[in-house]
C-alpha positions as CSV (number, residue, x, y, z in Angstrom):
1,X,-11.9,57.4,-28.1
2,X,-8.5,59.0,-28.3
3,X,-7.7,57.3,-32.1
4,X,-5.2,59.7,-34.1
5,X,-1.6,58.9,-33.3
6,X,-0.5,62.0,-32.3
7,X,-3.0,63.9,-29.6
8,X,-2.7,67.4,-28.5
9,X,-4.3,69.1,-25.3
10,X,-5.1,72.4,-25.2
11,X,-6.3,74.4,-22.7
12,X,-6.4,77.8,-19.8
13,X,-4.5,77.3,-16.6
14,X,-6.8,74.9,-14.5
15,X,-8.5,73.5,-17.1
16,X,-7.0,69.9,-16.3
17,X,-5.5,68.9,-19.5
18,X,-2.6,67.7,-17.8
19,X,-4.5,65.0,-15.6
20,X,-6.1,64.2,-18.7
21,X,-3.0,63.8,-20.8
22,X,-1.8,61.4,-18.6
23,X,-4.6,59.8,-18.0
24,X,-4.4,59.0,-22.2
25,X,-1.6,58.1,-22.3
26,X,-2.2,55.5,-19.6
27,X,-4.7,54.3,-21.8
28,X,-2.8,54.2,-25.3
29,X,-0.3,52.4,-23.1
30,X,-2.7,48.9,-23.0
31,X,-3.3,49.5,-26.5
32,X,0.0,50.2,-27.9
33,X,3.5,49.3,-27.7
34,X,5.2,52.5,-27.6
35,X,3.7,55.7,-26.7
36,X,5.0,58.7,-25.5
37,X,4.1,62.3,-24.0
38,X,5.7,65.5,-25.0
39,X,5.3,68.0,-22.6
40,X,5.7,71.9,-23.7
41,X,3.6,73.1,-20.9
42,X,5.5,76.3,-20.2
43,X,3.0,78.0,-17.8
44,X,1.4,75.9,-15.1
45,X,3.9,75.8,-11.5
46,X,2.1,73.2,-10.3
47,X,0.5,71.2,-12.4
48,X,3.3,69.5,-15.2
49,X,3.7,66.0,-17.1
50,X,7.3,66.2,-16.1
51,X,7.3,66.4,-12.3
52,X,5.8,62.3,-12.9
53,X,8.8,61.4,-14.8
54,X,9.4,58.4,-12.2
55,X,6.0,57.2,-12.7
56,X,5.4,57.5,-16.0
57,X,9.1,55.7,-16.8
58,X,7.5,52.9,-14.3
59,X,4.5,52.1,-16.8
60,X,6.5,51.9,-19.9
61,X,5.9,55.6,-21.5
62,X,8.4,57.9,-22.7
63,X,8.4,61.5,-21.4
64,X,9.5,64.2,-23.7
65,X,10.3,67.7,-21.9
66,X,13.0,69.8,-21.1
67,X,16.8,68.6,-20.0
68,X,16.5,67.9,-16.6
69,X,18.4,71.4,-15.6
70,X,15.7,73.3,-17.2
71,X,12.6,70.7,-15.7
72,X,11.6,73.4,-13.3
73,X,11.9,76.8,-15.6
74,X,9.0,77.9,-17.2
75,X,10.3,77.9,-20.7
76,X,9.7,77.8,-23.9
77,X,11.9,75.1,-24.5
78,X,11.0,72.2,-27.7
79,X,13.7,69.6,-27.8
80,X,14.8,68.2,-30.9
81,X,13.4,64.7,-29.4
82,X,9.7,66.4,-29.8
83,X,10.5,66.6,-33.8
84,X,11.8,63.0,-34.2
85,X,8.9,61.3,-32.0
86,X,6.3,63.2,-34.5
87,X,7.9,61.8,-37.5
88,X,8.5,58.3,-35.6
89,X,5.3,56.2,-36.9
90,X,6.0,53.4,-33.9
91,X,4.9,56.0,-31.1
92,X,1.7,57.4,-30.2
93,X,2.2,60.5,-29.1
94,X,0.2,63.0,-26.5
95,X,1.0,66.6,-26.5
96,X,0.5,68.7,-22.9
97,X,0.1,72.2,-23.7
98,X,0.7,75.2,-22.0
99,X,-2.7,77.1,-21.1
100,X,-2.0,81.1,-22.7
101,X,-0.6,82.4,-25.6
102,X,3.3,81.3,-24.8
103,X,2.2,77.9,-24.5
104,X,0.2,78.3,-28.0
105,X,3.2,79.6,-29.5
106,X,5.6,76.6,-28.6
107,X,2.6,74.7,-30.7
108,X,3.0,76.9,-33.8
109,X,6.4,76.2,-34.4
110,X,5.2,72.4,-34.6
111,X,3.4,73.6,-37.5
112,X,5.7,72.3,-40.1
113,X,6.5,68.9,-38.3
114,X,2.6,67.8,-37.4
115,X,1.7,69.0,-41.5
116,X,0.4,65.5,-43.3
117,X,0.5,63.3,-39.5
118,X,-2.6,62.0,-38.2
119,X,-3.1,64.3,-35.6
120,X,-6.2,65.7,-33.3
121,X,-6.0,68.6,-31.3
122,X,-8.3,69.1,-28.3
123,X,-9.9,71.6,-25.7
124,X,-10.4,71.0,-22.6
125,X,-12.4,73.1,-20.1
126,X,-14.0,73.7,-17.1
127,X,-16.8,76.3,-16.3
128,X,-15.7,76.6,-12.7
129,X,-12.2,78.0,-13.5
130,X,-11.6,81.7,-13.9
131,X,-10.5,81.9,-17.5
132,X,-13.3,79.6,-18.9
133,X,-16.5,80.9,-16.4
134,X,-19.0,82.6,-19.1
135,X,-19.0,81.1,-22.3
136,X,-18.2,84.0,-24.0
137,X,-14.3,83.9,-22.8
138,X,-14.7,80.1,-23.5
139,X,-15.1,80.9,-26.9
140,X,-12.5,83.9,-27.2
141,X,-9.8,82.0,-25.5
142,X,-10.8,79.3,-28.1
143,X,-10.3,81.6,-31.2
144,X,-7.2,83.4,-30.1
145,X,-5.2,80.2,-29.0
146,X,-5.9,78.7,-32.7
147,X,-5.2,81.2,-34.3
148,X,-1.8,82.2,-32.3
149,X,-1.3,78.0,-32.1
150,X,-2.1,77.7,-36.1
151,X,-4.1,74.8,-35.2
152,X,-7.7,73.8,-35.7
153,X,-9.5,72.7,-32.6
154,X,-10.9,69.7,-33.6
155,X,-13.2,68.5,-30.2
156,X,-14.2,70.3,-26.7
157,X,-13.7,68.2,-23.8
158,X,-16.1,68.9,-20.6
159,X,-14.1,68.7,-17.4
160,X,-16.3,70.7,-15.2
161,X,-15.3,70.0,-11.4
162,X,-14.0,71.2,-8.2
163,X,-11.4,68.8,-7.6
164,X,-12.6,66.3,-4.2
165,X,-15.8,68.7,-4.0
166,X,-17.0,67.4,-7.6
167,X,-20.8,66.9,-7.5
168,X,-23.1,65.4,-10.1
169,X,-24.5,68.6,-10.4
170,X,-21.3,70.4,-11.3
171,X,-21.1,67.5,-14.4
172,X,-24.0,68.0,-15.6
173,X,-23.7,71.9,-15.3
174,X,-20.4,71.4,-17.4
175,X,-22.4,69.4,-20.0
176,X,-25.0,72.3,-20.7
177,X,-21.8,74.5,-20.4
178,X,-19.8,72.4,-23.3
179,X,-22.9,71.9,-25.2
180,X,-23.3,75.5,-25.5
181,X,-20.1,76.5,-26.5
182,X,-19.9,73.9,-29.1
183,X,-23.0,75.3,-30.6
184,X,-21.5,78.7,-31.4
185,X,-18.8,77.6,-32.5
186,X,-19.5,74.2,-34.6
187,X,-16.3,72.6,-32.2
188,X,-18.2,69.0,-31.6
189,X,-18.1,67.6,-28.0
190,X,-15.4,64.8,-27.6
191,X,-16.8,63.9,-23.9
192,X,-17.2,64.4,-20.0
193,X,-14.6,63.6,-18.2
194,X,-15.4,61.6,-14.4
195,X,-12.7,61.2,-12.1
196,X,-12.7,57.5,-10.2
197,X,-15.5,57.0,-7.3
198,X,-17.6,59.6,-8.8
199,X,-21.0,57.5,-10.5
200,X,-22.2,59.7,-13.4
201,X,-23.3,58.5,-16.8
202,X,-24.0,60.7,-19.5
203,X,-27.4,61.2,-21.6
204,X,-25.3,63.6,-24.1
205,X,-22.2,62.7,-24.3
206,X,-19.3,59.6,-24.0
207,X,-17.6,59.6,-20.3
208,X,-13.9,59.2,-20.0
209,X,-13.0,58.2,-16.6
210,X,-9.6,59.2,-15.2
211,X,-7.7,58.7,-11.8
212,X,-6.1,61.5,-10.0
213,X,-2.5,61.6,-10.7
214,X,-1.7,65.7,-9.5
215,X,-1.5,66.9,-6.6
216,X,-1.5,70.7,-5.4
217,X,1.7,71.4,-3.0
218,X,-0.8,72.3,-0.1
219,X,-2.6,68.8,-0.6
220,X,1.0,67.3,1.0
């Protein structure tokens, strides 16, 4: 599903492009020898690729992100490792974004290094989050973070849920959501995202199912 080399994740604050990115990289990691996840999300508090360091050094995949005396600071901070593991054909390579226009500026000034790699950018959202509720700001939080990222959205990924509350409903809402969207704006529909235990199978679109790595500090 997830076939360039070098993947990037885009999307708002909540949109769960985090749990998906390392989710992907889980995945690459059966399929690949060397993989690797640059994070340069600068916005979310609670919801980072680096706070799993430990876990993701236990399966085998590199984390790029900050030095560890800036992991916490919301930054915007690209490490001269980010450059090298774009250029480095050995790695596949899974870029977390930061969901508003800082974050979309730390992916412009990879302009220059993604130019000529195989590379496919991504959106990811879901309906029931503020930023991303009517499909109108969908699509004009779509627009302005390619244009500010200078990158081309290539798919849409539906992650409609409401974390352990997740009904089949709320899927299948997200999938008339996403299918919408991607109509007005000609931005094809990667797939639906199910987290583990929930039994969905989509008519429309592939499923990508993911476990639940993040945890919110009031869920302990």
């Amino acid at each position: 599903m997830f076939d360039s080399r070098i993947s990037i994740f885009m999307g708002m604050f909540g949109s769960g492009k985090t749990e998906i990115s390392l989710n992907v990289a889980l995945e690459l990691k059966e399929k690949y020898e060397h993989v690797a996840l640059a994070d340069i999300d600068v916005i979310s508090p609670y919801f980072r690729s680096r706070d799993y360091f430990k876990e993701l050094e236990r399966m085998g995949i590199k984390l790029i992100a900050p030095h560890s005396s800036l992991m916490h600071a919301d930054l915007p901070i690209i490490t001269a490792a980010v450059y090298g593991y774009i250029s480095n054909e050995k790695y596949s390579l899974i870029i977390d974004v930061g969901g508003n226009d800082d974050g979309a500026i730390v992916l412009s000034s990879l302009k220059v290094a993604l130019k000529g790699k195989d590379v496919r950018t991504y959106f990811v959202l879901n309906p029931y989050r503020p930023f991303t509720d009517t499909v109108e700001k969908t699509i004009d939080h779509i627009h302005r973070l390619s244009r500010v990222s200078r990158r081309k959205i290539d798919y849409l990924i539906n992650n409609s849920n409401l974390g352990n509350e997740t009904t089949l409903e709320n899927i299948q809402y997200g999938e008339a959501f996403v299918s919408e969207v991607s109509r007005q704006t000609n931005i094809p529909v990667l797939a639906t995202v199910v987290m583990n235990g929930l039994h969905f199978n989509s008519e429309k679109f592939s499923v990508f199912r993911i476990k639940k790595f993040l945890k919110t500090p009031w869920e302990g």
